[in-house]
N, C-alpha and C positions, 0 to 999 in steps of 0.2 A: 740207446732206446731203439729196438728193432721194431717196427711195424710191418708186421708180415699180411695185414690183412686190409690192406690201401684197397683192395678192389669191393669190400662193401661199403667203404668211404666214396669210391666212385658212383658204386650201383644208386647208392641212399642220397648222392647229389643228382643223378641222372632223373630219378624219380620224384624227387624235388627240388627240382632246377630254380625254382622261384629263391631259394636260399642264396644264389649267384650273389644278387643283388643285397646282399645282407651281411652282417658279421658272422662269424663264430658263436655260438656264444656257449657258455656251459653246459646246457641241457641239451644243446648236439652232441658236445664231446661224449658227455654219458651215456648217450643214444650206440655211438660208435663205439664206444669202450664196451658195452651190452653186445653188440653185433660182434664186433671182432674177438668175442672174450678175454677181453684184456685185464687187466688190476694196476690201474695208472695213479701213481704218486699224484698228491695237488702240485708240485712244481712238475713234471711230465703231464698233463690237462695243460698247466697253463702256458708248458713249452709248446705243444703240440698245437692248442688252440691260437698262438701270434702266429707259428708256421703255416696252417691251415688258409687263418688271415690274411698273410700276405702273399698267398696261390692265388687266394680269391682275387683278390686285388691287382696282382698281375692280371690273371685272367681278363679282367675288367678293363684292361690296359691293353691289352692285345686285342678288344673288340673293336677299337677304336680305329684301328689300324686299317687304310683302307684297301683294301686285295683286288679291288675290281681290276680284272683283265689279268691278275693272276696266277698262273695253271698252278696249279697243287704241285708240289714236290712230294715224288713217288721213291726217286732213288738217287741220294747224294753224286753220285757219279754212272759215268756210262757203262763203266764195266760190266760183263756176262758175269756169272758165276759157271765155272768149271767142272761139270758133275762127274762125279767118278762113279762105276759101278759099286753097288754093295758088294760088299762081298762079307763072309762068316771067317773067322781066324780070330786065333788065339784063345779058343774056348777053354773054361774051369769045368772038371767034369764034377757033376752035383756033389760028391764024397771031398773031392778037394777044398771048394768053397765051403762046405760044411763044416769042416776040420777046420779053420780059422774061427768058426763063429764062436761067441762068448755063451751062446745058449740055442741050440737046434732040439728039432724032434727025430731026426734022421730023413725026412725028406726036406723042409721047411726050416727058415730061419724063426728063432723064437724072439719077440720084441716086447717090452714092455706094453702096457694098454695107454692110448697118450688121448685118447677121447673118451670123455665121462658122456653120456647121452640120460641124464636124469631128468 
């Protein structure tokens, strides 16, 4: 079960945070399966909804915990990161990459339509 669309599961908790405090229940799941356009089996809901469950319930677990005096963890370790310049190499000239594709117009790659907007 791929869920690619966790981040309107965030938004739609951020927006009503008051569900923290609450279970799952199935007319949320439908809510999110609406938002994320999904088409979810009743056992994937009711997988989905124990997992959901027990995020919250951690979550709720982890309030408890007390941080005072705390500093926030910004970066597991002290190390820099190393920047190297950009640089451009190894370029496909358009005619090359084109000649692989399974479907072009001679400038542009041609791709199936993967969003209905009805």
């Amino acid at each position: 079960m791929n869920f690619g669309c966790q981040h309107a599961f965030a938004e739609y908790l951020i927006t009503n945070f008051e569900l923290i405090a609450m279970d799952i229940n199935q007319a949320l799941i439908s809510k999110l399966e609406q938002l994320a356009r999904l088409e979810l089996s009743a056992e994937e809901k009711e997988s989905l909804r124990h997992d959901l469950n027990n995020i919250l319930h951690l979550v709720e677990k982890l309030q408890e915990v007390d941080t005072e005096g705390v500093a926030p963890l910004v970066y597991l370790n002290d190390e820099q990161n190393t920047w190297r310049p950009d640089e451009v190499t190894g370029q496909v000239s358009r005619e090359a990459a084109l000649r692989n594709a399974p479907d072009a117009d001679g400038t542009f790659f041609r791709v199936p339509k993967v969003i209905d907007l009805k």
